[in-house]
ZAKEBA-148785 format. One record per atom (N, C-alpha, C, O): residue in three letters; chain; atom name; x, y, z. Coordinates in steps of 0.02 Angstrom, whole numbers, plus 50000, padded with zeros to 5 digits. Atoms other than C-alpha are relative to their C-alpha. Example, Ala and Ser with C-alpha at 12.3 -4.5 7.8 and 13.67 -1.06 7.14 Angstrom:
<nodes>
  rest  kette  atom      x      y      z
   ALA      A     N  50045  49941  50000
   ALA      A    CA  50615  49775  50390
   ALA      A     C  50045  50060  50000
   ALA      A     O  50097  50059  50033
   SER      A     N  49958  49941  49997
   SER      A    CA  50684  49947  50357
   SER      A     C  49961  50055  50037
   SER      A     O  49986  50110  50045
</nodes>
This chain:
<nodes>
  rest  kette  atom      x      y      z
   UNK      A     N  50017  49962  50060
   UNK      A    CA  54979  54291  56496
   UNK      A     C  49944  50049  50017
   UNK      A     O  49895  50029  50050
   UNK      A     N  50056  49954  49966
   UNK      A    CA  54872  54456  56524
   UNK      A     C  49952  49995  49941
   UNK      A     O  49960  49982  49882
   UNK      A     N  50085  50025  50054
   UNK      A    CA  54690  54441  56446
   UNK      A     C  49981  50109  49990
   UNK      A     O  49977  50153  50033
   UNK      A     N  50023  49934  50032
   UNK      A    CA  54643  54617  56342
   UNK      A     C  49927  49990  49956
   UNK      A     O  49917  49957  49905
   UNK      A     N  50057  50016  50034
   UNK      A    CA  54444  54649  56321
   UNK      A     C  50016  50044  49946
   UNK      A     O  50059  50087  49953
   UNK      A     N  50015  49944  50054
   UNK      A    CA  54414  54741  56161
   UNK      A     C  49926  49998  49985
   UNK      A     O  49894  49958  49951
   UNK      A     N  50074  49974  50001
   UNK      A    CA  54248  54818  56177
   UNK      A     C  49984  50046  49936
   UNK      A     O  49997  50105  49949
   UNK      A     N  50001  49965  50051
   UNK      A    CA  54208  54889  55998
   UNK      A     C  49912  49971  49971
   UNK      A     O  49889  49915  49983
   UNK      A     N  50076  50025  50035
   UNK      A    CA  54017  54878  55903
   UNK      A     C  50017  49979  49912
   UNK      A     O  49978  49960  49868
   UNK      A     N  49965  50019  50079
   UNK      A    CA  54123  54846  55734
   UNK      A     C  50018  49937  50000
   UNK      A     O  50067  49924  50034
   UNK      A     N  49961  50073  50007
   UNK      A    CA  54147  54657  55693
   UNK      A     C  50062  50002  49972
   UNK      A     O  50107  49964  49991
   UNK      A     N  49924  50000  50032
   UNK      A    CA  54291  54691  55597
   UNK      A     C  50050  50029  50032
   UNK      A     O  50107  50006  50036
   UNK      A     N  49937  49980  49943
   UNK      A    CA  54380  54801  55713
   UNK      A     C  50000  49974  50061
   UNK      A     O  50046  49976  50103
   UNK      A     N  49972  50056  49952
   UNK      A    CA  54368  54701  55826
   UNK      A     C  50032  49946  49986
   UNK      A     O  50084  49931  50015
   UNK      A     N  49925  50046  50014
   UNK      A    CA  54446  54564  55750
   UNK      A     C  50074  50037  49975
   UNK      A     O  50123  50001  49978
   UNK      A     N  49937  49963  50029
   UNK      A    CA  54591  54687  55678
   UNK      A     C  50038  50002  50078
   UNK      A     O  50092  49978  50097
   UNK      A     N  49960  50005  49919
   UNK      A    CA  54622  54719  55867
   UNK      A     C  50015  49940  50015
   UNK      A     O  50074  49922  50012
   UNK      A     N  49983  50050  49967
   UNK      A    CA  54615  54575  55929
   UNK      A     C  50067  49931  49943
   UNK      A     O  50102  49882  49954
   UNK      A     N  49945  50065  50021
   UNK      A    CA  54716  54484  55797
   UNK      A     C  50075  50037  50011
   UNK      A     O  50127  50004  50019
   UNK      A     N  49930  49967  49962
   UNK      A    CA  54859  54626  55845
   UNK      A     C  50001  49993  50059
   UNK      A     O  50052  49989  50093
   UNK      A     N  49971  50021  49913
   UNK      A    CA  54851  54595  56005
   UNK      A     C  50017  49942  49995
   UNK      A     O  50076  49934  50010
   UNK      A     N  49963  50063  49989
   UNK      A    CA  54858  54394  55985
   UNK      A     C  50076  49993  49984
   UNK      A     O  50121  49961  50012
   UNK      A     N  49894  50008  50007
   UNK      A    CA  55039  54431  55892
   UNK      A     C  50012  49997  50035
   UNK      A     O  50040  49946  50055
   UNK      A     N  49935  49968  49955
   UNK      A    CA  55101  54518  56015
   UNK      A     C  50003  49953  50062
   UNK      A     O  50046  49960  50105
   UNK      A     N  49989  50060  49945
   UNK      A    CA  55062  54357  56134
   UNK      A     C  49948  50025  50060
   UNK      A     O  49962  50010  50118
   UNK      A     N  50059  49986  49943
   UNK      A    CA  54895  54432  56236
   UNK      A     C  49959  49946  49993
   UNK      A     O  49963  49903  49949
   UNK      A     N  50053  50037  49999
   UNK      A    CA  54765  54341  56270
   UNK      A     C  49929  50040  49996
   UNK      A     O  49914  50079  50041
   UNK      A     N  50058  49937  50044
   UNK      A    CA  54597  54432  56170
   UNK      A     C  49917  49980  50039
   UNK      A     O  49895  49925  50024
   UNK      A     N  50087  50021  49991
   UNK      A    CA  54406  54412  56241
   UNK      A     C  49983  50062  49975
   UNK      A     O  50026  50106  49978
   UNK      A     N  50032  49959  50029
   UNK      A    CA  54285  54531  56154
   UNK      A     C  49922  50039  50029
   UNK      A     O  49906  50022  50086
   UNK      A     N  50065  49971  49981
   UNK      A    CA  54108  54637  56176
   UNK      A     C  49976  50036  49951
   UNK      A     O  50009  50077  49920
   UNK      A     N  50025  49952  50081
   UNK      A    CA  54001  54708  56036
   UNK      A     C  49996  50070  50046
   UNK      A     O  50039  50110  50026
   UNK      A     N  50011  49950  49952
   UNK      A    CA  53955  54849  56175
   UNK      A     C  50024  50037  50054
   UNK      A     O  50056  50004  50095
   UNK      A     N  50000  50005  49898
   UNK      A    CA  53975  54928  56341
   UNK      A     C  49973  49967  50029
   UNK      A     O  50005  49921  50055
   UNK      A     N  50034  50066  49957
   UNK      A    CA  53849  54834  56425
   UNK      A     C  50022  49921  50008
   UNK      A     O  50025  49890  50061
   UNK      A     N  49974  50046  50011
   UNK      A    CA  53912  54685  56362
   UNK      A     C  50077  49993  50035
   UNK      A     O  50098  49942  50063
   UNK      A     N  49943  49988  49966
   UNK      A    CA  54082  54750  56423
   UNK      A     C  49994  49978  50062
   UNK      A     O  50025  49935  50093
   UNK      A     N  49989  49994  49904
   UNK      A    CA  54031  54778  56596
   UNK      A     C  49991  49941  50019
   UNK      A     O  50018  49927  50072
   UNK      A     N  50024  50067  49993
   UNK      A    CA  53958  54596  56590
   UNK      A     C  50067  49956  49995
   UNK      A     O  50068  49903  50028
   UNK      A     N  49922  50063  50032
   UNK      A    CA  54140  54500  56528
   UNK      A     C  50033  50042  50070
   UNK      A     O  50064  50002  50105
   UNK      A     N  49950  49989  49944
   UNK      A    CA  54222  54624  56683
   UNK      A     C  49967  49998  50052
   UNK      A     O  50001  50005  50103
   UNK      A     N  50003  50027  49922
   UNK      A    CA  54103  54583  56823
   UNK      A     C  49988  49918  49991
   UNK      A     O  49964  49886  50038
   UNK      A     N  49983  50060  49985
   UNK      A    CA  54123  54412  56774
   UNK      A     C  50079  49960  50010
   UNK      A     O  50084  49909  50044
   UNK      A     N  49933  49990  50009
   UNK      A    CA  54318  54410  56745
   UNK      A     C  50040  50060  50011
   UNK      A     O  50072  50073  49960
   UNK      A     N  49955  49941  50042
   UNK      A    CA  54411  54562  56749
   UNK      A     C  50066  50003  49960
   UNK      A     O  50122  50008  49985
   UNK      A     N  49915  50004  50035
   UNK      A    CA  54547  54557  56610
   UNK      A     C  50053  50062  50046
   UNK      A     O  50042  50098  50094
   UNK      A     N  49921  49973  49971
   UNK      A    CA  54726  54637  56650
   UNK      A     C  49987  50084  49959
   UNK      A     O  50016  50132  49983
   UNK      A     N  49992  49927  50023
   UNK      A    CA  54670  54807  56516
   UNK      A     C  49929  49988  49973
   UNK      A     O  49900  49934  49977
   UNK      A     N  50060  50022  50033
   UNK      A    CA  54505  54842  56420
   UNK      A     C  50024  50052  49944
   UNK      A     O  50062  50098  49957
   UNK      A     N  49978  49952  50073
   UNK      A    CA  54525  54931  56230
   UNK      A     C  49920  50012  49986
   UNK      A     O  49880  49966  49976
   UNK      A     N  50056  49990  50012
   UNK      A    CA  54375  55013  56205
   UNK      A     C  49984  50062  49967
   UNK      A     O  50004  50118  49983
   UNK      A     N  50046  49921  50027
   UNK      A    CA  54258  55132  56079
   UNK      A     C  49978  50027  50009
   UNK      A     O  49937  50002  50047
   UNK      A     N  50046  49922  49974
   UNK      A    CA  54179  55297  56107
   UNK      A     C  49917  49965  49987
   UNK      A     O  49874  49933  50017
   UNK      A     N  50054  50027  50040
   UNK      A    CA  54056  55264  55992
   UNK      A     C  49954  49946  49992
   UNK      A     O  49950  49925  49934
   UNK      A     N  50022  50056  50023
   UNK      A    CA  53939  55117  56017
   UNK      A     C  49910  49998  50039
   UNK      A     O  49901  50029  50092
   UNK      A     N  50050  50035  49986
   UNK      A    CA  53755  55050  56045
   UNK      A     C  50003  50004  50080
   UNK      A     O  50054  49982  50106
   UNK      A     N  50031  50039  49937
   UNK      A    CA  53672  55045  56234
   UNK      A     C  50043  50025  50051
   UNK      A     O  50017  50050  50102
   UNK      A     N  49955  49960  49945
   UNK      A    CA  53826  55108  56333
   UNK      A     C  50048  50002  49967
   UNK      A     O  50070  49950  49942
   UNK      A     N  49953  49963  50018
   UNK      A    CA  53956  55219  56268
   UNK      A     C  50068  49987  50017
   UNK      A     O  50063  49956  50070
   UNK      A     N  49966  50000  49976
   UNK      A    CA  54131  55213  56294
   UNK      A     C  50053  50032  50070
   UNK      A     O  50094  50009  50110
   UNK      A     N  50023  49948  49946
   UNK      A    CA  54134  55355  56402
   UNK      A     C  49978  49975  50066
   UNK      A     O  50011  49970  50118
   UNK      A     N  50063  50026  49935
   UNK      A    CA  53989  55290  56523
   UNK      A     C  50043  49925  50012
   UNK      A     O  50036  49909  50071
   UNK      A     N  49986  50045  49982
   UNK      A    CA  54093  55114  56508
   UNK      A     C  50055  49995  50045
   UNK      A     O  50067  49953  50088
   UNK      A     N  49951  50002  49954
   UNK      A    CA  54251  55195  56568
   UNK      A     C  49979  50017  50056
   UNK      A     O  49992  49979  50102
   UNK      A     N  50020  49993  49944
   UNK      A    CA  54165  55288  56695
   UNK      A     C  50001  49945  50062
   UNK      A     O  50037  49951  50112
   UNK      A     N  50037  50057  50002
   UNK      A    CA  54080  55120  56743
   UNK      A     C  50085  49972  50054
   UNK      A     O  50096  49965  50114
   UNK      A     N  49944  50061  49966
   UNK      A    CA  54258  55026  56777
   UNK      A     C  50022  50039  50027
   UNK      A     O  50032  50003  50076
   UNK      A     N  49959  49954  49967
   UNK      A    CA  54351  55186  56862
   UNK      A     C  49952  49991  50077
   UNK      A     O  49979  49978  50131
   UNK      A     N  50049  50006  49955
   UNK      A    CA  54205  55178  56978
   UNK      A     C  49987  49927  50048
   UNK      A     O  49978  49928  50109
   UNK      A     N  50006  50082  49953
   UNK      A    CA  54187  54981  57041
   UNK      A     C  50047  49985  50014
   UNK      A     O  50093  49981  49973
   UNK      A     N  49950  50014  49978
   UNK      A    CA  54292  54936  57149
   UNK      A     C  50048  49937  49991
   UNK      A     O  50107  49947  50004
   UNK      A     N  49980  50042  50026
   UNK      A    CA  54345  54773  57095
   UNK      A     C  50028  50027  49930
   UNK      A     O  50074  49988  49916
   UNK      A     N  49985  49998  50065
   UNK      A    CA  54380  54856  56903
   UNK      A     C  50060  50057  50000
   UNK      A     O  50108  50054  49961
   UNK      A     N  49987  49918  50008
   UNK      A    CA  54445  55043  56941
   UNK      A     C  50048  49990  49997
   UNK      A     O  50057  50020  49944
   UNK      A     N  49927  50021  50028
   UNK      A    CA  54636  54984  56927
   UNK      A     C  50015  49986  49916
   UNK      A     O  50068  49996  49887
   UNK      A     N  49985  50047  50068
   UNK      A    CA  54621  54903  56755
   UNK      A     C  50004  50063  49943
   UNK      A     O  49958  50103  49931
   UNK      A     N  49998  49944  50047
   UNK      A    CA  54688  55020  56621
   UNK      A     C  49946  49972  49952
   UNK      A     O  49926  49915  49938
   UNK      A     N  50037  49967  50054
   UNK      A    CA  54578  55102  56495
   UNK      A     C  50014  50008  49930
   UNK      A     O  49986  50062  49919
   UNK      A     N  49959  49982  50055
   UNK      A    CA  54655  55111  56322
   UNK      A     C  49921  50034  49946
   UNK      A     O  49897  49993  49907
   UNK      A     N  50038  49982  50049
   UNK      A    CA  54508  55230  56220
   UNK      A     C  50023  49997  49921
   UNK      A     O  50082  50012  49907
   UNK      A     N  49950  50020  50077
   UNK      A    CA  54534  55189  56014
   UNK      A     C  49922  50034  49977
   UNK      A     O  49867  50006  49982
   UNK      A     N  50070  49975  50042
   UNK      A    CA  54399  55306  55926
   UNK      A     C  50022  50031  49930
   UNK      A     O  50081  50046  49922
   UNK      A     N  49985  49970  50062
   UNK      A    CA  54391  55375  55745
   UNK      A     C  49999  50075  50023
   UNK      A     O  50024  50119  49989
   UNK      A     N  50026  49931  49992
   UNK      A    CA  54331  55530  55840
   UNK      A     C  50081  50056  50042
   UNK      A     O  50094  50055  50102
   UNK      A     N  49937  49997  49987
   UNK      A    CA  54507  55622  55849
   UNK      A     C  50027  50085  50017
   UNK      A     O  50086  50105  50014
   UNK      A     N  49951  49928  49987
   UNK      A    CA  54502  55833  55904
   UNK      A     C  50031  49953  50067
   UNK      A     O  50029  49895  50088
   UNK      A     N  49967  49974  49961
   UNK      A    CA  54597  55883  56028
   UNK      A     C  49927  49982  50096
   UNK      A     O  49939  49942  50141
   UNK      A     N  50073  49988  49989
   UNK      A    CA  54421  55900  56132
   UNK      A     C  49989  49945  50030
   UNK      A     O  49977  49942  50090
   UNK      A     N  50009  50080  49988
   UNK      A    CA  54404  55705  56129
   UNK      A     C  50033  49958  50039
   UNK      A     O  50010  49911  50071
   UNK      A     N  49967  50023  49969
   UNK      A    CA  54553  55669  56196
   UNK      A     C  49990  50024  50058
   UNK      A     O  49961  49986  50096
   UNK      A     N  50022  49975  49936
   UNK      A    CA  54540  55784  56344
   UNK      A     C  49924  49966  50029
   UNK      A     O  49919  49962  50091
   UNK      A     N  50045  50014  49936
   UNK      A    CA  54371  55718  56402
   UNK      A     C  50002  49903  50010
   UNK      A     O  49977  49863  50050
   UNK      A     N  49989  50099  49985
   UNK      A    CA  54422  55520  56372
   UNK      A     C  50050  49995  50074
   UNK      A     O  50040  49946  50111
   UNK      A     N  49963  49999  49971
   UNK      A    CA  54563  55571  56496
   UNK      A     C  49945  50023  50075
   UNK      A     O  49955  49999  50130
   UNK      A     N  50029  49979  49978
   UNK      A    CA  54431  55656  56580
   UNK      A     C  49947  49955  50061
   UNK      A     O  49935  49964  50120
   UNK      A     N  50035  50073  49994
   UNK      A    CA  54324  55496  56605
   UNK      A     C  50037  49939  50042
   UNK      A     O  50013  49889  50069
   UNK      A     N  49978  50072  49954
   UNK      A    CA  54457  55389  56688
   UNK      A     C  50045  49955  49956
   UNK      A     O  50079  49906  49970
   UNK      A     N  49949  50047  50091
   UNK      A    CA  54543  55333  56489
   UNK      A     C  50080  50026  50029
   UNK      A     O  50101  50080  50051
   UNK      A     N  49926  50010  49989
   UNK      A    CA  54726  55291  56520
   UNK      A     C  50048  50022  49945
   UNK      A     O  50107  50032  49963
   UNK      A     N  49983  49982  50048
   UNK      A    CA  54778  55338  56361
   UNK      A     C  49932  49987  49934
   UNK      A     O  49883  49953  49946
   UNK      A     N  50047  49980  50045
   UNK      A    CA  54674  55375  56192
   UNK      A     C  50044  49968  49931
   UNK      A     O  50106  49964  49932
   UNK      A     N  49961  50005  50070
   UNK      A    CA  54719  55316  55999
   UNK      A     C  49947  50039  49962
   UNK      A     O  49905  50071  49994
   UNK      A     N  50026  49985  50016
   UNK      A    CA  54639  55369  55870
   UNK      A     C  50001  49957  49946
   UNK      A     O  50058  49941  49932
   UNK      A     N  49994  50042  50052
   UNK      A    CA  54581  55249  55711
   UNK      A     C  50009  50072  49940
   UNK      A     O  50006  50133  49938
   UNK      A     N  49944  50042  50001
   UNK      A    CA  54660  55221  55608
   UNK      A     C  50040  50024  50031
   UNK      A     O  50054  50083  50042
   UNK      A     N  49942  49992  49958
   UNK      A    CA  54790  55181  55706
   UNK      A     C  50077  49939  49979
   UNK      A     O  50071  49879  49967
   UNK      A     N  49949  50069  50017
   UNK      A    CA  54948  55069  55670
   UNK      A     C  50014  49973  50028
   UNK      A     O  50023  49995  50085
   UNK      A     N  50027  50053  49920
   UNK      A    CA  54948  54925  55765
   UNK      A     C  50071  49993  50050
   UNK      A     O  50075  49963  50104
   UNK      A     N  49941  49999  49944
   UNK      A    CA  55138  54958  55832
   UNK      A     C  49971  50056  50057
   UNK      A     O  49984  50043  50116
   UNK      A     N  50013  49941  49945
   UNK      A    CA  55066  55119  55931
   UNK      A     C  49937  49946  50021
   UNK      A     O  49970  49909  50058
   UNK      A     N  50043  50037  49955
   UNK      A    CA  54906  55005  55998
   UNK      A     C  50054  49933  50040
   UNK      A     O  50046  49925  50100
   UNK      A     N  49952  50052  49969
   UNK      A    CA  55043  54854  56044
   UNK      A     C  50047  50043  50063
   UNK      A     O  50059  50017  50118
   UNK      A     N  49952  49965  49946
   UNK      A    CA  55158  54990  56145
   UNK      A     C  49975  50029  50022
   UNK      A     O  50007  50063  50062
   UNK      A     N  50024  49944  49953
   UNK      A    CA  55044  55088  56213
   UNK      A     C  49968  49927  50063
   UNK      A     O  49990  49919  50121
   UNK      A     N  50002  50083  49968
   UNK      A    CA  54965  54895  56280
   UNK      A     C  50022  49988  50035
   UNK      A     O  49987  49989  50085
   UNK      A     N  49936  50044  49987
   UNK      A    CA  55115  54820  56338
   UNK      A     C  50013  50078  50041
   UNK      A     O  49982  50066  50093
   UNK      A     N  49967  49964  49978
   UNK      A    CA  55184  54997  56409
   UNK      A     C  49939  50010  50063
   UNK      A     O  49967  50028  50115
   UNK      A     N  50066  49995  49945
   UNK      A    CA  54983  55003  56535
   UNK      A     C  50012  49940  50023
   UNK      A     O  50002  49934  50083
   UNK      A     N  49998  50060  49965
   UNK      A    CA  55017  54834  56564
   UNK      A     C  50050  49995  50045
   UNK      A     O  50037  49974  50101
   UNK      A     N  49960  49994  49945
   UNK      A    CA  55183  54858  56643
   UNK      A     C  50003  50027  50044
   UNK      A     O  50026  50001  50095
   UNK      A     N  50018  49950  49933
   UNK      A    CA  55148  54992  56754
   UNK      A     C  49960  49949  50045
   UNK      A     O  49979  49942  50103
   UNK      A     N  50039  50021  49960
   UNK      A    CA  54999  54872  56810
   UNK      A     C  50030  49936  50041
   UNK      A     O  50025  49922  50101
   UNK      A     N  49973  50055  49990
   UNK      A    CA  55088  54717  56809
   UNK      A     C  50063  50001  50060
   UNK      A     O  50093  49949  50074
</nodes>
């Protein structure tokens, strides 16, 4: 079963993620932060990480950087999920090392297939 962090500073969206991901049969660990992030992937690295632009202490940005960069992480897709949604945003998440981008709201069939579709490539 592949393990998906969801790094978000929102208690609630983070459980919204993570209870769409448990449907779909993932296995969920969490991070209020980046920092916190980088801490759950140099102790584990899950199989993808779902992570916000937007948060407290380290950014999502600086977090993808972060895993594209260590060599043990830099494989593990990126899935960015921000409210923050030009055109603009997407280009520099892609920019950063993000494997694909959503934008909230989002409906949780496009976060499940976009998931499942990074995971197979990796898998």
């Amino acid at each position: 079963m592949s393990t998906v962090l969801v790094v978000d500073d929102s208690a609630t969206l983070r459980e919204m993620i993570s209870d769409v991901l448990k449907k779909s049969g993932l296995n969920v660990i969490h991070a209020c932060d980046g920092v916190e992030g980088m801490e759950k992937i140099q102790a584990k690295c899950p199989d993808l990480v779902v992570v916000d632009i937007i948060m407290p202490r380290m950014n999502g940005y600086e977090l993808c950087r972060w895993i594209k960069s260590d060599p043990t992480a830099q494989n593990t897709p990126v899935v960015m999920c921000s409210t923050k949604d030009e055109e603009f945003d997407r280009y520099w998440g892609t920019k950063q090392g993000g494997d694909a981008y959503i934008t909230k709201p989002f409906q949780p069939k496009e976060l499940i297939d976009t998931v499942k579709q990074l995971l197979q490539k990796t898998g």
